[in-house]
mmJSON file of the N, C-alpha and C atoms, coordinates in Angstrom:
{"data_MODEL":{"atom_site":{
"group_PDB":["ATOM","ATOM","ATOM","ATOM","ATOM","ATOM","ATOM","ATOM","ATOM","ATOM","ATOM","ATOM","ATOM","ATOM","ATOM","ATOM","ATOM","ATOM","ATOM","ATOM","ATOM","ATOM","ATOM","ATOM","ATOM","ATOM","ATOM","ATOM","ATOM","ATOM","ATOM","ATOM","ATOM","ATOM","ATOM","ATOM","ATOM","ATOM","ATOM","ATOM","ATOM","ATOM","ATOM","ATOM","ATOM","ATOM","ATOM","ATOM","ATOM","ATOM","ATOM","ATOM","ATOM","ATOM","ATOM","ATOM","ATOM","ATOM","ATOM","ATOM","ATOM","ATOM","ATOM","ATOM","ATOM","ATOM","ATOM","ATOM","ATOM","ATOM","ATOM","ATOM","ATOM","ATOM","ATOM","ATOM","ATOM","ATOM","ATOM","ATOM","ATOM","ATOM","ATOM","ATOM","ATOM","ATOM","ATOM","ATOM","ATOM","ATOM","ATOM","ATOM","ATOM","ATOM","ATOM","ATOM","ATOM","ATOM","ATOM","ATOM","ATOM","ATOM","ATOM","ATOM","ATOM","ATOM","ATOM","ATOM","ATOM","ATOM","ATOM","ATOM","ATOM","ATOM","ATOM","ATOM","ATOM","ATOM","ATOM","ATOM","ATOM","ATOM","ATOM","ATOM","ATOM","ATOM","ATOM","ATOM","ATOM","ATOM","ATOM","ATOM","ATOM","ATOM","ATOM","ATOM","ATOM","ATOM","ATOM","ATOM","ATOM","ATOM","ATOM","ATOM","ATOM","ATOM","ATOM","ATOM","ATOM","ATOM","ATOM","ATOM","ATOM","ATOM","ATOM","ATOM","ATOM","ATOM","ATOM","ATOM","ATOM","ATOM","ATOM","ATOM","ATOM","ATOM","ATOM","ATOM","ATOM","ATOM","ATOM","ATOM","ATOM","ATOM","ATOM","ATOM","ATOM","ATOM","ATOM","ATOM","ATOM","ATOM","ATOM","ATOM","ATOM","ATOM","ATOM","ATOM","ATOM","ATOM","ATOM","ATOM","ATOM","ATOM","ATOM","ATOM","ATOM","ATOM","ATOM","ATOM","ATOM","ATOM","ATOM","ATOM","ATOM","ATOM","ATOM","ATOM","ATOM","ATOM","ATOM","ATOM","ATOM","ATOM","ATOM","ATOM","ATOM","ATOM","ATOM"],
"id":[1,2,3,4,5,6,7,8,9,10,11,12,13,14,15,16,17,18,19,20,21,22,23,24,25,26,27,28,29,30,31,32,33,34,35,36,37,38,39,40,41,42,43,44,45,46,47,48,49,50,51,52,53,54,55,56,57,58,59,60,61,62,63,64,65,66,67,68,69,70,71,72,73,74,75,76,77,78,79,80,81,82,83,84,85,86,87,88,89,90,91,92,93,94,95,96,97,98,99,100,101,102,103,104,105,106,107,108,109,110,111,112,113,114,115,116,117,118,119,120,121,122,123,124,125,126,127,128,129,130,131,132,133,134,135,136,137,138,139,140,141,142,143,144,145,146,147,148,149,150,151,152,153,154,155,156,157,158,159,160,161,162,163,164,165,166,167,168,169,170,171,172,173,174,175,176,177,178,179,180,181,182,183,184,185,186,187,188,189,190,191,192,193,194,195,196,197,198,199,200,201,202,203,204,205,206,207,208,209,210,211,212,213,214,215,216,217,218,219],
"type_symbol":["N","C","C","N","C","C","N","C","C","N","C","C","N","C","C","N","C","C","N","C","C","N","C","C","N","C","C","N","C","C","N","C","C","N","C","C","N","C","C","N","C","C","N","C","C","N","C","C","N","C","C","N","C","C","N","C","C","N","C","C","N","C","C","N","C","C","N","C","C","N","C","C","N","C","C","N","C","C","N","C","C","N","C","C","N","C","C","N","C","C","N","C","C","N","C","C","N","C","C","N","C","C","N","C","C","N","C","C","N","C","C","N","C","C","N","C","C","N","C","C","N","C","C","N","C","C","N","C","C","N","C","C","N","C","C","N","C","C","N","C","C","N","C","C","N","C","C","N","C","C","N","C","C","N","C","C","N","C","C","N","C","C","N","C","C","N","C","C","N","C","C","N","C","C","N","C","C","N","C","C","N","C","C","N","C","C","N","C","C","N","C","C","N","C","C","N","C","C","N","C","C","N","C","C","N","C","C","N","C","C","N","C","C","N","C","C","N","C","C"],
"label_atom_id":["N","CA","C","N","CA","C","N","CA","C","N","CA","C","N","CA","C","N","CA","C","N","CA","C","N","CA","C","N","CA","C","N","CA","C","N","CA","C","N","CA","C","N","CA","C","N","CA","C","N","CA","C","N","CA","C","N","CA","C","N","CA","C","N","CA","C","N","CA","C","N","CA","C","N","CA","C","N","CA","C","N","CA","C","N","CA","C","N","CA","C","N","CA","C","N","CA","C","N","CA","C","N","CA","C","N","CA","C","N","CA","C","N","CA","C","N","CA","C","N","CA","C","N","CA","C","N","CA","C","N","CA","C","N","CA","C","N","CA","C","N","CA","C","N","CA","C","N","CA","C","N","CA","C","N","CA","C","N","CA","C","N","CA","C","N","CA","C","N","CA","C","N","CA","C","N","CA","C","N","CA","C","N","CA","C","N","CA","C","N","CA","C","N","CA","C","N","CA","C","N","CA","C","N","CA","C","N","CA","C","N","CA","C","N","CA","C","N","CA","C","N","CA","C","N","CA","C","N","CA","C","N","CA","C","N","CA","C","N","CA","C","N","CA","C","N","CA","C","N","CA","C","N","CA","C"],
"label_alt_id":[null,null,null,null,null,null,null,null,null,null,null,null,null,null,null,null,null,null,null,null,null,null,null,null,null,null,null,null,null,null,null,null,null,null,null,null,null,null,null,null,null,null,null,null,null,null,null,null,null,null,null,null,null,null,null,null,null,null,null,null,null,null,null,null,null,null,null,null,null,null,null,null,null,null,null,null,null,null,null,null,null,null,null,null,null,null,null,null,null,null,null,null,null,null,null,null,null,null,null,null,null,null,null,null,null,null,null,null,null,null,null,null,null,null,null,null,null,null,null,null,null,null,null,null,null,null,null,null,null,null,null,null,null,null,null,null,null,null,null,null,null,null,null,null,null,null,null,null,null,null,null,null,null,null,null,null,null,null,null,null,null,null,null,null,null,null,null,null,null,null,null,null,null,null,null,null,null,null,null,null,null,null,null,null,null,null,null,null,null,null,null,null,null,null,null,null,null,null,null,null,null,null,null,null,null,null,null,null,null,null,null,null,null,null,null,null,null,null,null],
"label_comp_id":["UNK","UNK","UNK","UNK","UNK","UNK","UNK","UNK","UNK","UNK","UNK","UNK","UNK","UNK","UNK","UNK","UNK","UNK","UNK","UNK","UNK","UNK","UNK","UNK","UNK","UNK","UNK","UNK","UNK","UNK","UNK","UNK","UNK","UNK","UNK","UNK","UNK","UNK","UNK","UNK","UNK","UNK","UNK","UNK","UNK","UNK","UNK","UNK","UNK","UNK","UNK","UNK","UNK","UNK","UNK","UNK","UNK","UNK","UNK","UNK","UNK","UNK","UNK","UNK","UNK","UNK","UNK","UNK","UNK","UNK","UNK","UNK","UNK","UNK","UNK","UNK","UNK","UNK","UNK","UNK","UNK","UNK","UNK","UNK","UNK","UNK","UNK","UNK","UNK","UNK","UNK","UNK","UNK","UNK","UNK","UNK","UNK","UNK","UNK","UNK","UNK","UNK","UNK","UNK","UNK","UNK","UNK","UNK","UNK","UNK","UNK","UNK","UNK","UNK","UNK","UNK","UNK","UNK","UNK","UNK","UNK","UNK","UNK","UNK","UNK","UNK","UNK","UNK","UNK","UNK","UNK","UNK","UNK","UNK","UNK","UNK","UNK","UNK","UNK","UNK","UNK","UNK","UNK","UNK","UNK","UNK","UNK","UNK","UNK","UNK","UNK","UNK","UNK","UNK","UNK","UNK","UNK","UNK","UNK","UNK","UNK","UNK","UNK","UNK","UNK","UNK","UNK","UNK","UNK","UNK","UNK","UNK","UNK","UNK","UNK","UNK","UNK","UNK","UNK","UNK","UNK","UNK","UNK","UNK","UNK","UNK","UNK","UNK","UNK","UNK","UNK","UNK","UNK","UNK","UNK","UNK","UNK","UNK","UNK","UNK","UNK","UNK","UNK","UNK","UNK","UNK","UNK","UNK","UNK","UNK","UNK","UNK","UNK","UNK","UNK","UNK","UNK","UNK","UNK"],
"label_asym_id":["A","A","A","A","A","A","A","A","A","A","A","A","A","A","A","A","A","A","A","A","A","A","A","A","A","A","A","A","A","A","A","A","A","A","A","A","A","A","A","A","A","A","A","A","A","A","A","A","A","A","A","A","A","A","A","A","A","A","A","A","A","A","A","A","A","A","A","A","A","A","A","A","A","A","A","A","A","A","A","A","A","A","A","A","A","A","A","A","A","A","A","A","A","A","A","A","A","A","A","A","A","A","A","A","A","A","A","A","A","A","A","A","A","A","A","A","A","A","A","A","A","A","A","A","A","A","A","A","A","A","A","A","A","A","A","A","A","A","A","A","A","A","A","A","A","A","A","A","A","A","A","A","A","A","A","A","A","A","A","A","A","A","A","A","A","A","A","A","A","A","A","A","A","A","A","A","A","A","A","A","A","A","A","A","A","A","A","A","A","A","A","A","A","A","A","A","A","A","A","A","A","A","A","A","A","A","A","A","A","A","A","A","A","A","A","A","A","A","A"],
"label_entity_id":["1","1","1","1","1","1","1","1","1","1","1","1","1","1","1","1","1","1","1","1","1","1","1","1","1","1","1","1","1","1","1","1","1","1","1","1","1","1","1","1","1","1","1","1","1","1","1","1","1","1","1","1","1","1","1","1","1","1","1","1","1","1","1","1","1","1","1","1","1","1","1","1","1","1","1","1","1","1","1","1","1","1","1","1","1","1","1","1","1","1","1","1","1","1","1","1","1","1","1","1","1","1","1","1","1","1","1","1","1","1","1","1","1","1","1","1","1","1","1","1","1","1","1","1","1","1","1","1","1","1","1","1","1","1","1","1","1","1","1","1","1","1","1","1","1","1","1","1","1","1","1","1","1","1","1","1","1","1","1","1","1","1","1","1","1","1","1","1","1","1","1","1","1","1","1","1","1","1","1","1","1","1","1","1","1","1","1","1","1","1","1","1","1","1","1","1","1","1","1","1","1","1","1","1","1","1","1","1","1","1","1","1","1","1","1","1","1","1","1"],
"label_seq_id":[1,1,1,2,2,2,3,3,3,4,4,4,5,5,5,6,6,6,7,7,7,8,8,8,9,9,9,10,10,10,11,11,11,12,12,12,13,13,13,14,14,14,15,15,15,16,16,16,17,17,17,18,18,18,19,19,19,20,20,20,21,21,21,22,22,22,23,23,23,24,24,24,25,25,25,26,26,26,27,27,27,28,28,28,29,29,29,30,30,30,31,31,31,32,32,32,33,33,33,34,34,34,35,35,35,36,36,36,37,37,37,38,38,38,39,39,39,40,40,40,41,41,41,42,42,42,43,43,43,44,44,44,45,45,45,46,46,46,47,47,47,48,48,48,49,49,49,50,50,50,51,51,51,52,52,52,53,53,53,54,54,54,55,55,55,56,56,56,57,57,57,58,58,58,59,59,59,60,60,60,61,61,61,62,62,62,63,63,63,64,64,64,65,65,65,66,66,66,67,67,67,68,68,68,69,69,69,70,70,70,71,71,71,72,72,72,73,73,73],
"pdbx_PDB_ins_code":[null,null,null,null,null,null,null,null,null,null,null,null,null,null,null,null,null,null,null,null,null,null,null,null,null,null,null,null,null,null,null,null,null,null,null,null,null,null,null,null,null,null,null,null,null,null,null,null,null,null,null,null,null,null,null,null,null,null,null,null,null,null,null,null,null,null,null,null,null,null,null,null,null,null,null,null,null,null,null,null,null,null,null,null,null,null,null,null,null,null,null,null,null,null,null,null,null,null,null,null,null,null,null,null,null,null,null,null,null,null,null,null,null,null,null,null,null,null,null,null,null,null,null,null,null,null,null,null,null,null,null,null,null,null,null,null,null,null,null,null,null,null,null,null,null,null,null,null,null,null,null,null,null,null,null,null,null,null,null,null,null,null,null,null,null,null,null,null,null,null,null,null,null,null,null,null,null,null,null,null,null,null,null,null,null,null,null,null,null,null,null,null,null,null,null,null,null,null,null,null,null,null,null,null,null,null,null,null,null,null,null,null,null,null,null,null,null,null,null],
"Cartn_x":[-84.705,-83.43,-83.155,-82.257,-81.518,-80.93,-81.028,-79.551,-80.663,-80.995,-81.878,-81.068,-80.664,-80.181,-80.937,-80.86,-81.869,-80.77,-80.038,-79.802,-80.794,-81.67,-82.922,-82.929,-83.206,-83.754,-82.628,-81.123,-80.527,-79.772,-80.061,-80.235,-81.665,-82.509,-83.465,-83.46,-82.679,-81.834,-81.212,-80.549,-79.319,-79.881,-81.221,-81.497,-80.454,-80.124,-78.654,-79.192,-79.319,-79.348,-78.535,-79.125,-78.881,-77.21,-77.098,-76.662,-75.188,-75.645,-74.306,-73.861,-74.63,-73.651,-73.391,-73.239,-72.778,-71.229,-71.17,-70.66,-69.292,-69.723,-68.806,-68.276,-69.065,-68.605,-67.564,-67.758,-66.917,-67.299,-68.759,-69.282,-70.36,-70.55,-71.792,-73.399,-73.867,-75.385,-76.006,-75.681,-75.966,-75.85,-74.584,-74.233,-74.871,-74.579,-75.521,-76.746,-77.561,-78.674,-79.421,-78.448,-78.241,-78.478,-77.184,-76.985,-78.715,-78.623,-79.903,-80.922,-81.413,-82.577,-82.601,-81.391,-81.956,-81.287,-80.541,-80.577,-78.786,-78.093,-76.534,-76.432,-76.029,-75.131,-73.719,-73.218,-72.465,-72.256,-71.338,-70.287,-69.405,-68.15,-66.907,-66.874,-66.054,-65.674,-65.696,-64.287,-64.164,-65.198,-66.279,-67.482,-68.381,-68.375,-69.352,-68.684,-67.554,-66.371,-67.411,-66.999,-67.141,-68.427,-69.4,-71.455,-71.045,-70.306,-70.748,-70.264,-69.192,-68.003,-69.324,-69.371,-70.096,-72.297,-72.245,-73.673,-73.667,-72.458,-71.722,-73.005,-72.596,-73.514,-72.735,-73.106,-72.576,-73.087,-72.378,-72.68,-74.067,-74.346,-75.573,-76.886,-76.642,-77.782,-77.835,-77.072,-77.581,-77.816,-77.026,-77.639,-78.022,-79.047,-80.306,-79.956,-79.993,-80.398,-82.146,-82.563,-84.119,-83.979,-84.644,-84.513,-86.081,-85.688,-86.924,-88.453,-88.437,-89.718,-90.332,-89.187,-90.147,-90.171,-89.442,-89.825,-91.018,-91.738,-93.038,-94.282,-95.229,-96.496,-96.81],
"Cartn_y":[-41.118,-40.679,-41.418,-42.1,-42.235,-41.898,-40.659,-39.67,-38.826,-38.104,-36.996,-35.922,-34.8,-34.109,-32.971,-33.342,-32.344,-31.37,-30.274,-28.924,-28.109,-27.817,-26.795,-27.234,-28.356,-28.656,-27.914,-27.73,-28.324,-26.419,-25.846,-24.637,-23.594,-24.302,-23.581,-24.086,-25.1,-25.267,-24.321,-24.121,-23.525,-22.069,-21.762,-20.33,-19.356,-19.968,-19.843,-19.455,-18.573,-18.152,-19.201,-19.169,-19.374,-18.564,-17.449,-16.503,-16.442,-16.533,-16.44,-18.02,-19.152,-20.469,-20.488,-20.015,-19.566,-19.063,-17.801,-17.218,-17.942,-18.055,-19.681,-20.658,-21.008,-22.615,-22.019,-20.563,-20.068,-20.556,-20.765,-21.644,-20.797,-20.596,-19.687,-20.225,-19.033,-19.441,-20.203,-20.206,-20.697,-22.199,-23.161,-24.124,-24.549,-24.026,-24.288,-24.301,-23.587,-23.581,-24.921,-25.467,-27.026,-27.617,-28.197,-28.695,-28.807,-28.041,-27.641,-28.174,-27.963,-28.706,-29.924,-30.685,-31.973,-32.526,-31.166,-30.888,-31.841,-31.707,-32.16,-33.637,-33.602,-35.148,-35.566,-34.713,-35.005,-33.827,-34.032,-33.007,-33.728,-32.286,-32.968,-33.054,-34.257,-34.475,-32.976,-31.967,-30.784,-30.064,-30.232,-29.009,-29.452,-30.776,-31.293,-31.193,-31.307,-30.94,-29.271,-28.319,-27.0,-27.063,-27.208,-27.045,-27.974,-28.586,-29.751,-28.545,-28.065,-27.037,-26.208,-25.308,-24.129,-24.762,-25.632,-26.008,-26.726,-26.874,-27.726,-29.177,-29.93,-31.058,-32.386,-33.216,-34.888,-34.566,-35.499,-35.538,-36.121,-36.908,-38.186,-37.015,-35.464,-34.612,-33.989,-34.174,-33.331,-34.656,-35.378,-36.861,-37.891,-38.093,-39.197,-40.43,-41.737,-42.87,-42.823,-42.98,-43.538,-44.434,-45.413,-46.404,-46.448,-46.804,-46.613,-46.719,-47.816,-48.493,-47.489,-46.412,-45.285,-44.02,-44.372,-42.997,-42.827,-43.523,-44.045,-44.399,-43.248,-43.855,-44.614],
"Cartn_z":[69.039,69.558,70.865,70.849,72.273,73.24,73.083,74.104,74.093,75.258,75.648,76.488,75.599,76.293,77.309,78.559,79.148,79.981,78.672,79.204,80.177,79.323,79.569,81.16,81.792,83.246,83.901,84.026,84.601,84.445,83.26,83.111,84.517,84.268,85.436,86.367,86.661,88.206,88.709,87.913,88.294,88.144,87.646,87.254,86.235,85.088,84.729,83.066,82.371,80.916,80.012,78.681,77.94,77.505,77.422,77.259,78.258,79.38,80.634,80.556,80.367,80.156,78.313,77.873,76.734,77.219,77.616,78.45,78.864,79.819,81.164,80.651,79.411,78.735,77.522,76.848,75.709,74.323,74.361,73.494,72.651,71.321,70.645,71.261,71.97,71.913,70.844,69.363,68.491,68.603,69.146,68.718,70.58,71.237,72.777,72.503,71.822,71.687,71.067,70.114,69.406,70.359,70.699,72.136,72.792,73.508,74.299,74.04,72.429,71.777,71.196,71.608,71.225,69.682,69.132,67.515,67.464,68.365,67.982,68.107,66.922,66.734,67.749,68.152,68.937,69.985,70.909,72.262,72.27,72.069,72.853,74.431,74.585,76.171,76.68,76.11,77.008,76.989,75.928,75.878,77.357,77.033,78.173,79.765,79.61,80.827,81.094,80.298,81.037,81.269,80.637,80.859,82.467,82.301,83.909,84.787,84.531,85.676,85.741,85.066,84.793,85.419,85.81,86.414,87.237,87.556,88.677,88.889,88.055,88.124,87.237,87.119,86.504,84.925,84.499,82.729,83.054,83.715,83.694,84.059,84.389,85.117,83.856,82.583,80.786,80.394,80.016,79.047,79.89,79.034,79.638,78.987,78.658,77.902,77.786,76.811,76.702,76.018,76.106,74.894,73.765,72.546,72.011,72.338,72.937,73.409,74.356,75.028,76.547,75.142,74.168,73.373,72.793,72.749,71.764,72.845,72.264,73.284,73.054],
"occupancy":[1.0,1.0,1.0,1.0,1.0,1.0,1.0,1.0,1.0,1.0,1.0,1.0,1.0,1.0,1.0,1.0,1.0,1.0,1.0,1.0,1.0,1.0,1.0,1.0,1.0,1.0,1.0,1.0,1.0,1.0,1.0,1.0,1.0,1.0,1.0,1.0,1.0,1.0,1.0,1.0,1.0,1.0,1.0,1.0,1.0,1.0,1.0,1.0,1.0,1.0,1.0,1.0,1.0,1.0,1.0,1.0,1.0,1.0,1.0,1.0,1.0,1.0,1.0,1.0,1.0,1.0,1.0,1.0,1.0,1.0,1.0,1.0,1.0,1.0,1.0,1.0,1.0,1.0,1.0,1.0,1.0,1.0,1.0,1.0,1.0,1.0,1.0,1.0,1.0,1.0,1.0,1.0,1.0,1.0,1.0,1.0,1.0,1.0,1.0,1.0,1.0,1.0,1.0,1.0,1.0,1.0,1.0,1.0,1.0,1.0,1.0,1.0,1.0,1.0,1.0,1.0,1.0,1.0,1.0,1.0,1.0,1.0,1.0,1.0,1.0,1.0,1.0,1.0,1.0,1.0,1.0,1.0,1.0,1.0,1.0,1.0,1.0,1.0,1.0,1.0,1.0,1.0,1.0,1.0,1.0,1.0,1.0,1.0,1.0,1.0,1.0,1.0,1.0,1.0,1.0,1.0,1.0,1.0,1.0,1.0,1.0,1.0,1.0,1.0,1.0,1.0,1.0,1.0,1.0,1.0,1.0,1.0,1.0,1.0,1.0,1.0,1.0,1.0,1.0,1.0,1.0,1.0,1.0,1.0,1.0,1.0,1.0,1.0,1.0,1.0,1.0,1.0,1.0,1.0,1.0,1.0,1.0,1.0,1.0,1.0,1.0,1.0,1.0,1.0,1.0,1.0,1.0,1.0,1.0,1.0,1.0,1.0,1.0,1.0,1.0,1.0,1.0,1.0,1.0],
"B_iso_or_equiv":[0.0,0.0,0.0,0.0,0.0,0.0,0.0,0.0,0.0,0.0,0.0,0.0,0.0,0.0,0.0,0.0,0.0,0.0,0.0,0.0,0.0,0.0,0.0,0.0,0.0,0.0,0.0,0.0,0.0,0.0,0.0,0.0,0.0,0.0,0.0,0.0,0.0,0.0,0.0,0.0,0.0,0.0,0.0,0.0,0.0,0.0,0.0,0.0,0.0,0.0,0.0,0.0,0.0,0.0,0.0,0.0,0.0,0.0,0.0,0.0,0.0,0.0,0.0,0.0,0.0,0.0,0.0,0.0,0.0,0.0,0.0,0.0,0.0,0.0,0.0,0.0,0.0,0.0,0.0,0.0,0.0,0.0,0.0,0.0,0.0,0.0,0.0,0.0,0.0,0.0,0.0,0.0,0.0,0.0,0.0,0.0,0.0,0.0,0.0,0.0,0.0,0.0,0.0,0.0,0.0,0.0,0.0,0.0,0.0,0.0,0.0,0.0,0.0,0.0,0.0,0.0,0.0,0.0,0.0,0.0,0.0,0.0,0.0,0.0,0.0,0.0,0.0,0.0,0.0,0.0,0.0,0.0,0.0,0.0,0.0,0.0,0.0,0.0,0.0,0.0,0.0,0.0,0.0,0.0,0.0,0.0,0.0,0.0,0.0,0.0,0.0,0.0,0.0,0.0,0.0,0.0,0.0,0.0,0.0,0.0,0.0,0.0,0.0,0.0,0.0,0.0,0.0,0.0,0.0,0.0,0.0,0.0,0.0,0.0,0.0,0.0,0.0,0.0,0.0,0.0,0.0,0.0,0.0,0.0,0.0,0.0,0.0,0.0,0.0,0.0,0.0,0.0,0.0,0.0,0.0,0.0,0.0,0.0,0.0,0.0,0.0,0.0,0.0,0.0,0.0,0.0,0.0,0.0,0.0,0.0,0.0,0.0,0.0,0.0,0.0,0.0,0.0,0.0,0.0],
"pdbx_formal_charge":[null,null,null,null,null,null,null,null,null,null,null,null,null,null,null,null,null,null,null,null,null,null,null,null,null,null,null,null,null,null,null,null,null,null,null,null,null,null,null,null,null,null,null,null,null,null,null,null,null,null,null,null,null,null,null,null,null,null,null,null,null,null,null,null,null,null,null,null,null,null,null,null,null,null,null,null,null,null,null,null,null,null,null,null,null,null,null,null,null,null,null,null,null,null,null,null,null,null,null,null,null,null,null,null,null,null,null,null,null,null,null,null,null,null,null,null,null,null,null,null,null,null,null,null,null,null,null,null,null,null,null,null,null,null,null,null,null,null,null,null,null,null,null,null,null,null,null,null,null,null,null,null,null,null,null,null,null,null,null,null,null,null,null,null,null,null,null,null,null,null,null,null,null,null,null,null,null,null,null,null,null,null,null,null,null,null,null,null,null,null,null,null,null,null,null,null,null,null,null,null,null,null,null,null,null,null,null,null,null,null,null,null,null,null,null,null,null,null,null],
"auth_seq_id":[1,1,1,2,2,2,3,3,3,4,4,4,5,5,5,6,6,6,7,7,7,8,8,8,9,9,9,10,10,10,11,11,11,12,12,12,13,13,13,14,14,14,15,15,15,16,16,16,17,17,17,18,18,18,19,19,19,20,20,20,21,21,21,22,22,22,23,23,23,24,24,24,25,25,25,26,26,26,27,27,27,28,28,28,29,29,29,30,30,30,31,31,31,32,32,32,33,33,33,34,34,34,35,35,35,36,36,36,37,37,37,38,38,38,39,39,39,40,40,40,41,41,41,42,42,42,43,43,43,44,44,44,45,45,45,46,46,46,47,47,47,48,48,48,49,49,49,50,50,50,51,51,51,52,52,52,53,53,53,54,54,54,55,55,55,56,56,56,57,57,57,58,58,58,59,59,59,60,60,60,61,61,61,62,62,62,63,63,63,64,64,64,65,65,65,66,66,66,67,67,67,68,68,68,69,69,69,70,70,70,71,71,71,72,72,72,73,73,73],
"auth_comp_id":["UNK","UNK","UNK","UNK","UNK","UNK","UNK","UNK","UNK","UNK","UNK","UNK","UNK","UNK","UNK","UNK","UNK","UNK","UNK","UNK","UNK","UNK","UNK","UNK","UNK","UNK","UNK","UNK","UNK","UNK","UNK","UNK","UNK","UNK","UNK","UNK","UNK","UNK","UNK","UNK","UNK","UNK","UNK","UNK","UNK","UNK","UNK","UNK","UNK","UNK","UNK","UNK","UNK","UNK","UNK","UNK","UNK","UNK","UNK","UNK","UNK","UNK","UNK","UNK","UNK","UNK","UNK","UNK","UNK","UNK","UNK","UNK","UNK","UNK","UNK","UNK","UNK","UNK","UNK","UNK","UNK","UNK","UNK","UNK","UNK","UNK","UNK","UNK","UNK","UNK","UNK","UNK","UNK","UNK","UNK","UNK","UNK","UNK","UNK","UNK","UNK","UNK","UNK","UNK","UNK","UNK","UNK","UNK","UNK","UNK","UNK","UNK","UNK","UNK","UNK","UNK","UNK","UNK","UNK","UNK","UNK","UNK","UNK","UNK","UNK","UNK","UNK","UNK","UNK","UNK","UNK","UNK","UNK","UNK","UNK","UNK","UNK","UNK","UNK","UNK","UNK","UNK","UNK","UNK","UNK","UNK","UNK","UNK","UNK","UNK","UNK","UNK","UNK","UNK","UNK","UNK","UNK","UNK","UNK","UNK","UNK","UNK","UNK","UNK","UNK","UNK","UNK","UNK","UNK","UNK","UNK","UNK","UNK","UNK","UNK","UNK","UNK","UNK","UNK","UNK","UNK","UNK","UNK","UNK","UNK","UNK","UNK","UNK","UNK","UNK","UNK","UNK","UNK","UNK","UNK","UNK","UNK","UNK","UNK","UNK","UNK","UNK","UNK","UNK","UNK","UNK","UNK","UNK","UNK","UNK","UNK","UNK","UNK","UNK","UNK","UNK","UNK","UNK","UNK"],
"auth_asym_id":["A","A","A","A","A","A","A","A","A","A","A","A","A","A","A","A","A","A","A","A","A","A","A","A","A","A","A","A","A","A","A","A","A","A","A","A","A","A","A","A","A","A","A","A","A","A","A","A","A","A","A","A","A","A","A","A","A","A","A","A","A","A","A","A","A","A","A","A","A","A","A","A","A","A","A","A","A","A","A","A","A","A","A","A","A","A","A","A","A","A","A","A","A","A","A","A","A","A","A","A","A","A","A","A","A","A","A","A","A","A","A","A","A","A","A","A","A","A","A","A","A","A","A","A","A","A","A","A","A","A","A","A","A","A","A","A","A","A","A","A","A","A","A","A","A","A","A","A","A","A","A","A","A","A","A","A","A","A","A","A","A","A","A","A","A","A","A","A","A","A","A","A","A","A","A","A","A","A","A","A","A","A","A","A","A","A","A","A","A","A","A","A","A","A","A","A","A","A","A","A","A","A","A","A","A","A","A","A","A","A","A","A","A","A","A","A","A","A","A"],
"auth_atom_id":["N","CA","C","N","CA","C","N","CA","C","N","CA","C","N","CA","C","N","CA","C","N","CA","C","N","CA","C","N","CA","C","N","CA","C","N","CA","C","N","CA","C","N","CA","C","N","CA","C","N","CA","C","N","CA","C","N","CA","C","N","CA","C","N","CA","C","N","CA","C","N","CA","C","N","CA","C","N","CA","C","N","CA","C","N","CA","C","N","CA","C","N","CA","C","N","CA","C","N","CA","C","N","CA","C","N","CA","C","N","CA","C","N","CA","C","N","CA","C","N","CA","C","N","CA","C","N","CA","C","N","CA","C","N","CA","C","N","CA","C","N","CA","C","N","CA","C","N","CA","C","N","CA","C","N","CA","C","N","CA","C","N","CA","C","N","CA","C","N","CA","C","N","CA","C","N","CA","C","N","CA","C","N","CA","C","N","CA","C","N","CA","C","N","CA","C","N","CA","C","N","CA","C","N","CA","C","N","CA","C","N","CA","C","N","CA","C","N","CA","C","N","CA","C","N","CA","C","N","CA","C","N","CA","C","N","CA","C","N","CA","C","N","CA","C","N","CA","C","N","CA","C","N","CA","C"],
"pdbx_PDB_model_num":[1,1,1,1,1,1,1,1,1,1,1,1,1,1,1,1,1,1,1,1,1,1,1,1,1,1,1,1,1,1,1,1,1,1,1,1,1,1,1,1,1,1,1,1,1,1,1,1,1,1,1,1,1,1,1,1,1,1,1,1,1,1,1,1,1,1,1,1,1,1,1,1,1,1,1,1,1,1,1,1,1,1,1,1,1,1,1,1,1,1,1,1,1,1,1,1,1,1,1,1,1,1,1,1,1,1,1,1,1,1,1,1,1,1,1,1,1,1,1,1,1,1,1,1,1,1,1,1,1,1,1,1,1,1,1,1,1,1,1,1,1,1,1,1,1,1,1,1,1,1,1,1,1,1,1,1,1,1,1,1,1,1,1,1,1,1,1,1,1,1,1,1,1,1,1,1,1,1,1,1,1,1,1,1,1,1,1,1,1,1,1,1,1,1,1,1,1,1,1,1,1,1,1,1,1,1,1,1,1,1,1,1,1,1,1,1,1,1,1]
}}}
């Protein structure tokens, strides 16, 4: 995978539930929970708009670039 979404960090930054940025963003824990793990093929701009509002942080502090070669021991 190339895109590393690191919700989870940026979630216990903020000390912030699963559940209450669910919440804030208007989004199913279910499909956040995706998100979160790594599991979604895509985000819309506005989804990623509110998780940024709502954790008050940059798109670049949830998605990472890795490139294959750092994915692989």
């Amino acid at each position: 995978m190339a895109i590393v979404v690191n919700l989870d960090v940026m979630m216990a930054k903020r000390k912030m539930s699963l559940g209450e940025l669910a919440q804030r963003v208007d989004i199913t824990m279910a499909n956040l929970s995706i998100l979160k793990n790594n599991k979604a093929r895509a985000v819309r701009f506005s989804t990623l708009e509110a998780i940024c509002a709502a954790l008050d942080c940059q798109p670049g502090d949830i998605l990472e670039f890795v490139s294959d070669k750092e994915e692989k021991p």
